[in-house]
N, C-alpha and C positions, 0 to 999 in steps of 0.2 A: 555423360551417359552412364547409368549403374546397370553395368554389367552382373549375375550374379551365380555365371558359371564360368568354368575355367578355359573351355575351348567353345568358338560356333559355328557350326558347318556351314558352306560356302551360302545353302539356301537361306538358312537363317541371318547372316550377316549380308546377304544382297537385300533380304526385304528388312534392316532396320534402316538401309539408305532407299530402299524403294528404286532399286535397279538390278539389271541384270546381273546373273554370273559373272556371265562372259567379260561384263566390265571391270570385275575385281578380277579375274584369271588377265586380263590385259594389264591392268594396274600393278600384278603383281610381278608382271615381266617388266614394265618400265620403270617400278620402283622398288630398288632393293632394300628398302628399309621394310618392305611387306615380306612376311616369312612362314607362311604360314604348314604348320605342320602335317604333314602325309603320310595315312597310312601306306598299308603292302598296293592296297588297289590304287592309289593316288587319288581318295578322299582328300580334302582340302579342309583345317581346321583350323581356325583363325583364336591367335590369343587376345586376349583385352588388348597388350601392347597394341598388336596390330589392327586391332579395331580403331583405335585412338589413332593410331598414323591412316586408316580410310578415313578418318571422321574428317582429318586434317584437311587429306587430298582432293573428298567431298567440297568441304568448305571453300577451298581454293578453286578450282575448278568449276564446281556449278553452283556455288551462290556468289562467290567473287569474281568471277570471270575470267581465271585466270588461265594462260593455254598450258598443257601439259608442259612443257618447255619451264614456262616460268615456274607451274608446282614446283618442279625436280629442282630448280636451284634455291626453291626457296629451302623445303624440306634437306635437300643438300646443306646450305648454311646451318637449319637450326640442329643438323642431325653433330654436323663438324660439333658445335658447340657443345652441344648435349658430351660427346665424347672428351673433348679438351675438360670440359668439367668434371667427369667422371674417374680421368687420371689422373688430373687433378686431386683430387681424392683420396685415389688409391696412391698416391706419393706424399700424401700427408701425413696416411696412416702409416706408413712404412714408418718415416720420420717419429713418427709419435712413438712405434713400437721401440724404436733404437735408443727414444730417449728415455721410457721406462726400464730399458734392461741399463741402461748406463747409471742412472737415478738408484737401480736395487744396487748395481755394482759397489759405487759409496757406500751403502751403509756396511 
């Protein structure tokens, strides 16, 4: 999906899946990977991120069949992943940074 703004109000991100509000303000209560940002009134402003986690939920849900139950452990699994990969990462480059300051030390 090309997105080609930075946030979409709740309207505009229920008609690219062609459904209600109500069902993304529901989905955002059972699924905490949906986060979408609020202003003072409690506007609802959805990022790309979180578009791409409805697209997900969409997909699973009503064209795959799956029940809410089964979404949340799925996206549960892939969310674990996504994070184990991520510190992953961020413990590499620590490692990385320790070995350039050790590597200037020598000379």
């Amino acid at each position: 999906m090309e997105l080609d703004k930075p946030y979409y109000s709740i309207t505009e991100t229920a008609r690219m899946f062609n459904v209600n509000a109500s069902l993304l303000r529901y989905w955002e209560k059972e699924f905490p990977q949906i986060k979408p940002y609020k202003n003072k009134k409690g506007d609802r402003y959805f990022t790309q991120k979180d578009i791409e986690t409805i697209q997900t939920i969409y997909n699973l849900t009503k064209v795959q069949g799956y029940t809410l139950q089964g979404a949340k452990e799925i996206l549960k699994r892939e969310f674990g992943k996504h994070a184990t990969q991520a510190q992953a990462v961020a413990t590499l480059q620590k490692i990385k940074e320790k070995l350039i300051a050790i590597r200037d030390n020598l000379d």
